[in-house]
N, C-alpha and C positions, 0 to 999 in steps of 0.2 A: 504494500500500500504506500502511495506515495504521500510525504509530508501535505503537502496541500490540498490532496484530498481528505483526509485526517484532518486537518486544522478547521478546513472550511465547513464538514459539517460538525466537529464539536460547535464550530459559533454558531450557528444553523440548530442545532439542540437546544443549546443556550439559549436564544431567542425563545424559545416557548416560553418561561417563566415571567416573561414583560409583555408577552400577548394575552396570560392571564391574569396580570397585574394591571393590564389596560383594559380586559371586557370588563374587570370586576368592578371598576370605573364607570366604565358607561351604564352597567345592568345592575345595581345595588338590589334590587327590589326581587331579579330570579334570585340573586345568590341564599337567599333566608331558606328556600327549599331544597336546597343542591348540596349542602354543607356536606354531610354524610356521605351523597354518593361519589364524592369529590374525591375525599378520603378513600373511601374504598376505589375508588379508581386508583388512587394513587397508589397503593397497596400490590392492587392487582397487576399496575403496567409495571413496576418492580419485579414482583414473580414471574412475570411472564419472559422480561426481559432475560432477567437471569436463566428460567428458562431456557429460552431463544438460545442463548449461547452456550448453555452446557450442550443444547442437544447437535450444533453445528459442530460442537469442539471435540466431540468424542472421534471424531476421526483420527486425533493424532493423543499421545497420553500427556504432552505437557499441556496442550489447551486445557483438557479435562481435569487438572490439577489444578490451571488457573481457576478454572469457573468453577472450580470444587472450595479454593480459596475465595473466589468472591461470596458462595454462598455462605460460606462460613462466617464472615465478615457481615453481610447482612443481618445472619441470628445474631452474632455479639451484639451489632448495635444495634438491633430490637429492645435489647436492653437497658441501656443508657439511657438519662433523663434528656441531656442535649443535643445527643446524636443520635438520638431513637427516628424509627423510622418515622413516626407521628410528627415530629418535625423534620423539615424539610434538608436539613444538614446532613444529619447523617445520611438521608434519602440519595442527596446528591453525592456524597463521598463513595456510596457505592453505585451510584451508576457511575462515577469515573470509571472504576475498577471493571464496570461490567462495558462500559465504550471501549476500553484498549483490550479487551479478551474479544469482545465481536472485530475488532478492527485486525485482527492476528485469521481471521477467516473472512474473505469476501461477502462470503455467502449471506452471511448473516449480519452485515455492517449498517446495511441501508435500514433494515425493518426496525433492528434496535438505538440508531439516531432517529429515528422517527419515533420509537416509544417513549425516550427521552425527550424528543419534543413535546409529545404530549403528556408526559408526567411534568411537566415545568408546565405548562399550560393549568394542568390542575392545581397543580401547589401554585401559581403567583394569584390564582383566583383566592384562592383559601388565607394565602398570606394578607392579600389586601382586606380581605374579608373582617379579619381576625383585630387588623389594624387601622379598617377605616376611622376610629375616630384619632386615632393620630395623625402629626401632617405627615403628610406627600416625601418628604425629604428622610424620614425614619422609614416609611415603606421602602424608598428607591433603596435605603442602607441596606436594609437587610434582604430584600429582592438580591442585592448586587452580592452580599458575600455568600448568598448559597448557591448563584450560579458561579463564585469565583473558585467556590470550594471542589467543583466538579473541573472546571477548567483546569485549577490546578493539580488536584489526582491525573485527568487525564492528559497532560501533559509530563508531567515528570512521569511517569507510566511510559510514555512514547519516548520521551530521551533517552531513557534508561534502556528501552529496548535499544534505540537508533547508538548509544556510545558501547551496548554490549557485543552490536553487528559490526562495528568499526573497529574492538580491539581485538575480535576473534571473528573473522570473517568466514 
């Protein structure tokens, strides 16, 4: 996979989180009925995702350790009060981890940037939701470091692979 295709749709992922922090803007009045199944979307495009990648990854036994490692990662921080998946932090640290395991197999790159689109879509609805009565500039803060927190897992994720290819080719 080349670096620029990797870059451009992690930002492309990313973007869903501020197209749900902008409907949740426009549509105040759906969001009172959606709370719940937002959540459980979110929940469920997680599982799926991870999923999605263990079932592409069994082809070879280092994918299937990776994505044996991400799910594992995911129960730990099920646990956690601030990186629980119920907040969106820890949600995003492991979809890094589940972006650079689907990016290690073609197959399965596109469907799960696109889950990650749409679990950022649910979470910036739920986050604005959560914070409407706060201003605007606390929403954008914390919008910005749970999409940062993803960018940066999957990022050092892909350097790490890209300086381990360059010092054992």
């Amino acid at each position: 996979m080349t670096p620029l295709i990797y870059f451009l749709a992690m930002i492309i992922s990313t973007l869903g989180i501020g197209v749900g922090v902008l409907l949740a803007f426009f549509a105040k009045e759906e969001l009172r009925g959606l709370e719940k199944y937002l959540s459980l979307l979110k929940k469920l495009l997680i599982s799926f995702a991870a999923a999605t990648v263990s079932y592409f990854a069994l082809g070879s036994l280092s994918y299937g350790i990776m994505a044996l490692v991400a799910m594992l990662v995911i129960t730990f921080f099920s646990h956690l009060r601030h990186f629980s998946l119920a907040s969106e932090l820890g949600g995003y640290l492991v979809m890094g981890i589940v972006f650079f395991v689907a990016s290690l197999s073609e197959s399965s790159f596109g469907l799960v940037a696109s889950l990650i689109f749409l679990y950022g879509f649910a979470a910036g609805s739920l986050i604005a939701k959560r914070m409407m009565t706060k201003n605007r500039l606390a929403i954008a803060l914390v919008t910005v470091t749970r999409a940062m927190a993803f960018v940066f897992v999957a990022t050092i994720l892909y350097l790490a692979k890209s300086g381990y290819q360059l010092l054992y080719p």
